[in-house]
C-alpha positions in Angstrom: 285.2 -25.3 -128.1 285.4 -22.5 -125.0 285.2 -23.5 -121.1 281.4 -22.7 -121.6 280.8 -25.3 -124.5 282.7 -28.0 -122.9 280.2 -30.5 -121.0 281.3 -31.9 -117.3 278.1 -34.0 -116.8 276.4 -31.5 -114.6 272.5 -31.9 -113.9 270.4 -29.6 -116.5 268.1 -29.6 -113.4 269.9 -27.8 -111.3 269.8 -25.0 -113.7 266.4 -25.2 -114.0 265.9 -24.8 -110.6 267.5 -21.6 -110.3 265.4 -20.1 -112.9 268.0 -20.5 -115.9 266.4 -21.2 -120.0 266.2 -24.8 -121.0 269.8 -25.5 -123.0 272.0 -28.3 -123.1 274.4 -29.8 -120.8 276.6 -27.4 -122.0 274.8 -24.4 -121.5 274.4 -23.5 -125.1 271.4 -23.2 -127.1 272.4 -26.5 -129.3 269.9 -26.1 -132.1 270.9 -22.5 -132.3 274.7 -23.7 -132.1 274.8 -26.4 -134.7 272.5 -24.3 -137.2 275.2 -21.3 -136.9 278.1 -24.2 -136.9 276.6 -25.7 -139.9 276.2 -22.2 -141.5 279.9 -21.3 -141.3 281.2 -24.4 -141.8 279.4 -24.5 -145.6 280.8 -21.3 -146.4 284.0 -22.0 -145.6 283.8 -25.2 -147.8 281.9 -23.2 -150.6 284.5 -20.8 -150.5 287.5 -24.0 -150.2 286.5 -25.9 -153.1 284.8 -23.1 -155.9 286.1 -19.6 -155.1 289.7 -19.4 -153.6 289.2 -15.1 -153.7 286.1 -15.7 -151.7 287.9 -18.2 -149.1 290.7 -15.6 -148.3 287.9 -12.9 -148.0 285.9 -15.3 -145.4 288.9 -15.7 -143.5 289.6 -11.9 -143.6 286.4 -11.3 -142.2 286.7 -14.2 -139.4 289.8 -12.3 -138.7 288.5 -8.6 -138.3 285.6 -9.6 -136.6 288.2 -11.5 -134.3 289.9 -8.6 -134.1 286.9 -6.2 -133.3 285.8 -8.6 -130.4 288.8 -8.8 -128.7 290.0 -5.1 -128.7 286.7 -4.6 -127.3 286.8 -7.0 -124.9 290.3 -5.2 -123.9 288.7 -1.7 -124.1 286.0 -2.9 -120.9 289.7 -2.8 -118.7 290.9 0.6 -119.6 293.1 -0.5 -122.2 293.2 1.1 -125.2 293.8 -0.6 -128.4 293.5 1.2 -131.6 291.0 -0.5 -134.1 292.2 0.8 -137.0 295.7 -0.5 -137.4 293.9 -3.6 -136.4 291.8 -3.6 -138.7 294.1 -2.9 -141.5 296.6 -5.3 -140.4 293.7 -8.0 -140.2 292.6 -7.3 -144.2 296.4 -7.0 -145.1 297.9 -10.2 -143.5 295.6 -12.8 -145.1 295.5 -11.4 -148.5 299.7 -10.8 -148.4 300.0 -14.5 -147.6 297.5 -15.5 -150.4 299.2 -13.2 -153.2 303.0 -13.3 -152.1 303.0 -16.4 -149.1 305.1 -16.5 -146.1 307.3 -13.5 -147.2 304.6 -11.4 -147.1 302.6 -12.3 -144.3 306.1 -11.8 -142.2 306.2 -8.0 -143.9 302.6 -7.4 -143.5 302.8 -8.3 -140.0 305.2 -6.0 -139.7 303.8 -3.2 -141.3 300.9 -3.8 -138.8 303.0 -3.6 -135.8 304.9 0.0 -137.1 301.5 1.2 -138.2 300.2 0.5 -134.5 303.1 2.0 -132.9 302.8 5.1 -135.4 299.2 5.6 -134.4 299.8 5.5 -130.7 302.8 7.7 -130.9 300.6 10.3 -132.3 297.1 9.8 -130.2 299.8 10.7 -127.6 302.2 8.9 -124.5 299.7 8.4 -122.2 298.9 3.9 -121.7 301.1 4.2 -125.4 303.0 0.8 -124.2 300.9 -1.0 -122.8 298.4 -0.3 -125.9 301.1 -1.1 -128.4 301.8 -4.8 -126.3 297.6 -5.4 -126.5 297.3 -4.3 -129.6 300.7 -6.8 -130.8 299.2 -9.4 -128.7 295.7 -9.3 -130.8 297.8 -9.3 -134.1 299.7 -12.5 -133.4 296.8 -14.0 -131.8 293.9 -13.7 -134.4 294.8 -12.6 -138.0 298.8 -13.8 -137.9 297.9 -17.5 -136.8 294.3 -17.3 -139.2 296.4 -16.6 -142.0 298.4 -19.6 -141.9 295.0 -21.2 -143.3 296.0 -19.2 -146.9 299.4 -20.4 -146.6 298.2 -23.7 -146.4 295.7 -23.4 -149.1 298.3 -22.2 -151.0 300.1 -25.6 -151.0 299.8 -28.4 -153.2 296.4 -29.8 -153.0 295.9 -26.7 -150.2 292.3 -27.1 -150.4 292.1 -30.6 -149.1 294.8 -30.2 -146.5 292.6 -27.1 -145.2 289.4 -29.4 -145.6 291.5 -32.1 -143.6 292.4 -29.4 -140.7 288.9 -28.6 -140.4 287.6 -31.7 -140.3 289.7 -32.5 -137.5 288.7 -29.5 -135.2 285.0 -30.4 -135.8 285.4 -34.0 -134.5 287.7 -32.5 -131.3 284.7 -30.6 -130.5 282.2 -33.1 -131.1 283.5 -35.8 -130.2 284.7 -33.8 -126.9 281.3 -32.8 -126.2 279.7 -36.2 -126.9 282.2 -37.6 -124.5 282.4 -35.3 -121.8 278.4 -34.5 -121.6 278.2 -38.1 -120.3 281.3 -38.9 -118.6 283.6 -35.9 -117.9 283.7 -36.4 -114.2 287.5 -35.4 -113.8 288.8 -31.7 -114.7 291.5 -30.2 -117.1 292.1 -27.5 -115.5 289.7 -26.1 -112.8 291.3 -22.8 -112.3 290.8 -21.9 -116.3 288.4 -24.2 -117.7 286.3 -26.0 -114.8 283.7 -27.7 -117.5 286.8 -29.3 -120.1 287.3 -32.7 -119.0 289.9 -35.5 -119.4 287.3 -37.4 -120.7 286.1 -34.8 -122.4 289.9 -34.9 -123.9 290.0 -38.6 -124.7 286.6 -38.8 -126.8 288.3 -35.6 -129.0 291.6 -37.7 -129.3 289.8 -41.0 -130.7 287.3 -39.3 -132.4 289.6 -37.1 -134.4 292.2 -39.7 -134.7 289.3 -41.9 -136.7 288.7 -39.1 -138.9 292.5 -38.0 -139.4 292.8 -41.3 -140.4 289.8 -41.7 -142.8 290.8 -38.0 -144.2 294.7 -39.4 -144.7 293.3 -41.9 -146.8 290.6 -40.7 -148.9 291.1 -36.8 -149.6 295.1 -37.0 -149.2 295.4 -40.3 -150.4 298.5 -40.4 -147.9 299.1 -43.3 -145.8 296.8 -43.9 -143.0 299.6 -43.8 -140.5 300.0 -39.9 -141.5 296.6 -39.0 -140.1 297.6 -39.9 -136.5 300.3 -38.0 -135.9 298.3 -35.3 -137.3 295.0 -35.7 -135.4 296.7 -36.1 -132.5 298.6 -32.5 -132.9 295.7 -31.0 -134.0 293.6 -31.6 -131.1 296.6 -30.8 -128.2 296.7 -27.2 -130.5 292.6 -27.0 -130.5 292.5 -28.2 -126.5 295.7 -25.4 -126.1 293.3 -22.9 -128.2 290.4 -23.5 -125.8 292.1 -23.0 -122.8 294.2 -19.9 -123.9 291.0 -18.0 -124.8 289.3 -19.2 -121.8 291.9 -18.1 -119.7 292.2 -14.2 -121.2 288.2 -14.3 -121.0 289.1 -15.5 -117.3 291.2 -12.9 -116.5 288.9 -10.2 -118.5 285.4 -10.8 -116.6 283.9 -12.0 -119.1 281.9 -15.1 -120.2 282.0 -14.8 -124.3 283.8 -12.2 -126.5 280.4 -11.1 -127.9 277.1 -12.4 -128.5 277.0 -12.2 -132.5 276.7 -16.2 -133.4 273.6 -17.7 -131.6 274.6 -20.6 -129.4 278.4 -19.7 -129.7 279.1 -16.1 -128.5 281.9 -14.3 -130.4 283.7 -15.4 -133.2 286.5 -15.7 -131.0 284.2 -18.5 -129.1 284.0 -20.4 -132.4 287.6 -19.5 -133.7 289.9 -20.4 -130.4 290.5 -23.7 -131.4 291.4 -23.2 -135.2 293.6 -20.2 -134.9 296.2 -22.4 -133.0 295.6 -25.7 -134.7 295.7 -24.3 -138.1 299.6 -23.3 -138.0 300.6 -26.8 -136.1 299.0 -28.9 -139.0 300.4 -26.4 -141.4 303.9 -27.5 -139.9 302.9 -31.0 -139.9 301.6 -30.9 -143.5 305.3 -29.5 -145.0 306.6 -31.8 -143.2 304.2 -34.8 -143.7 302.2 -33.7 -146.8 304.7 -32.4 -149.5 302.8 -33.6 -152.4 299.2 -34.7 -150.9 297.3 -36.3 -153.8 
């Protein structure tokens, strides 16, 4: 959940007053948002549980649309990323990590980074470094950290430890919102994220610890302590997430990374918490989860 989905209590009056659209407290069309949440959210599972080809190519897709919003983003300041290393690199990393795992990934990443370098060298000298730093930066930020999702698949049981993960993010932002619409009264951090809220913070650590918990137990069939440790590290990666892509939105201008999803913005709106939780319960589940199930 994004600086602009995350409640603080404010008075939906106030907006009305100065001539803003009916939405929720958190500024959002919320029908529109939980249809379009609901939406991806079945397709990921669809895609989790019957067709593992059509998972990877889901997540692919999350990630070069990722990838698409934030070069653009990027391009409205004069810097000039090339799309279609990007774009390349963003098909190349999840399927590598689906067909030959972490070894893969790490030389498809790579291969991304030479290619972008490559393709600067020859557009010419001019912005060439700073492009090739954006463009790295977009690489490790949206399809690197997406594809540890396939790795995770990958492992025993992967589909339920992915299921778990998700899970997880949906009741940080829920139960964050839930919380915070009706008693955030005391900011995060102002300067980034003036709407996320300690309370805000607290509902998404009890809420998600319930359903790590309940998820432990009944899809891992792990003891219940497990699901703490892992709710609890999933929702500091989500709430890190948040504020990350708040604060390069911050320092871009700019309110959303696009307006594609109804009620969310950009993918990047929807996707900033689960690109860094994904590879922090991926750790935790080698670590906890050897042989879930």
């Amino acid at each position: 959940m994004t600086e602009s989905t995350q409640p603080d209590g404010g008075s939906p009056a106030r907006s009305l007053r100065q001539g803003a659209p009916k939405a929720s407290r958190a500024g959002r069309n919320l029908p529109a948002a939980i249809a379009v949440g609901l939406i991806l959210l079945s397709a990921v599972l669809l895609g989790l549980l019957l067709m593992p080809v059509a998972f990877v190519a889901i997540v692919t897709a999350f990630g070069v649309v990722g990838c698409w919003e934030v070069g653009r983003a990027l391009g409205s300041t004069d810097i000039d990323v090339p799309l279609v290393p990007l774009l390349a690199g963003a098909v190349a990393m999840p399927f590598s990590a689906y067909y030959g795992g972490s070894e893969a990934l790490g030389f498809a990443l790579a291969g991304t980074v030479l290619l972008i370098l490559l393709w600067r060298v020859i557009e010419g000298a001019a912005g060439a470094l700073r492009s090739v730093m954006a463009s790295t930066f977009v690489v490790l930020w949206v399809p690197l950290l997406l594809s540890f999702a396939i790795l995770m698949f990958k492992e025993v049981d992967g589909a339920f430890k992915v299921a778990t993960v998700l899970l997880l993010v949906v009741a940080n932002d829920t139960f964050g919102y839930l919380v915070g619409a009706f008693f955030g009264k005391h900011p995060m951090a102002p300067k980034i994220s003036p709407k996320k809220s300690w309370e805000g913070f607290a509902g998404s650590v009890a809420g998600a610890t319930v359903v790590g918990v309940l998820a432990t137990v009944f899809l891992l069939q792990q003891p219940w302590w497990v699901g703490i440790p892992l709710a609890m590290a999933t929702v500091a990666a989500a709430t890190v997430g948040d504020l990350s892509e708040s604060m390069v939105k911050r320092e871009l201008g700019i309110k959303d990374m696009s307006n594609l999803l109804p009620g969310h913005g950009g993918m990047m709106d929807r996707l900033d918490s689960v690109v860094f939780a994904v590879p922090v319960a991926y750790v935790l589940s080698v670590l906890l989860l050897p042989g879930a199930r």
